[in-house]
N, C-alpha and C positions, 0 to 999 in steps of 0.2 A: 334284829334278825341276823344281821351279820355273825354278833358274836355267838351266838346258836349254833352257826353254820363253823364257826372255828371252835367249838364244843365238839360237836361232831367231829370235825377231821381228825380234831389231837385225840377224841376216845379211839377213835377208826386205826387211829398209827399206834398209840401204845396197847392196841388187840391184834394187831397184825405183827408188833415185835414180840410181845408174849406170845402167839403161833408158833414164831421163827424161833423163837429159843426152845417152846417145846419141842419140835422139830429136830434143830438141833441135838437136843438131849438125847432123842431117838433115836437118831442117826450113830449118836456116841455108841450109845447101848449096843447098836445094833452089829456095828466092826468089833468092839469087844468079845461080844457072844462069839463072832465070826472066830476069834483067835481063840479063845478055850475050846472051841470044836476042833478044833488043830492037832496033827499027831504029835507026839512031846518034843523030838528031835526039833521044828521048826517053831511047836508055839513060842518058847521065848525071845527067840530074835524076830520073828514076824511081830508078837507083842512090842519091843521098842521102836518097830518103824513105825504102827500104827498112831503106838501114841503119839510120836514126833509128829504125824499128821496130824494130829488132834489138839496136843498141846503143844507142841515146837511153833517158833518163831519161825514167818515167812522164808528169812532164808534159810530153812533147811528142809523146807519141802522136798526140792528135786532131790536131793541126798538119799530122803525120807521114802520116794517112791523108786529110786533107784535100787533103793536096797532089798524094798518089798518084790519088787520085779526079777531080781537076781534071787532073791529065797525062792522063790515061787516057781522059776522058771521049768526046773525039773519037773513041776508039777501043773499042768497045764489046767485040769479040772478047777485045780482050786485056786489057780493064777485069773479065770476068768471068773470065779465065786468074787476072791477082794475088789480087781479092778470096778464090779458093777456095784460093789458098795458105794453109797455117796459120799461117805468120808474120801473113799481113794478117788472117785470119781470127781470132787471138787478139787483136790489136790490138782489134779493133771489138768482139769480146766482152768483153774490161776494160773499153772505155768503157762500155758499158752497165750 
């Protein structure tokens, strides 16, 4: 019975990490699209903070979101479009 019952948990955890990775993936997709919707003048450097989000190492988060925030700021519409993305929105919840 026992080892049934630890059958189940370990299927349960690697379908809830496959979720979270598809998730993930989505989430990537999802800030991507956000930056080629972008007028040209800012998509490429909004593109290098995003991906620092996404593929940069821990410490260059706050960097990563400082610089997104300074591209953006002129642009208040689409400064609250990234922040609600969850790639930017995990960003700023780690640093905290």
């Amino acid at each position: 019975m026992l080892s049934g019952m630890a059958e189940f948990f370990q299927a349960w955890r690697k379908r809830q990490a496959e979720k979270q990775a598809v998730e993930w993936i989505e989430e990537q997709e999802e800030a991507r699209r956000a930056v080629q919707e972008l007028p040209d003048v800012l998509r490429d450097q909004v593109r290098r903070a995003v991906e620092q989000l996404i593929e940069g190492p821990d410490a260059e988060v706050e960097g990563a979101l400082e610089e997104l925030d300074h591209l953006l700021e002129p642009h208040p519409d689409l400064k609250r479009r990234f922040f609600r993305l969850r790639v930017v929105d995990d960003a700023v919840k780690f640093l905290k």
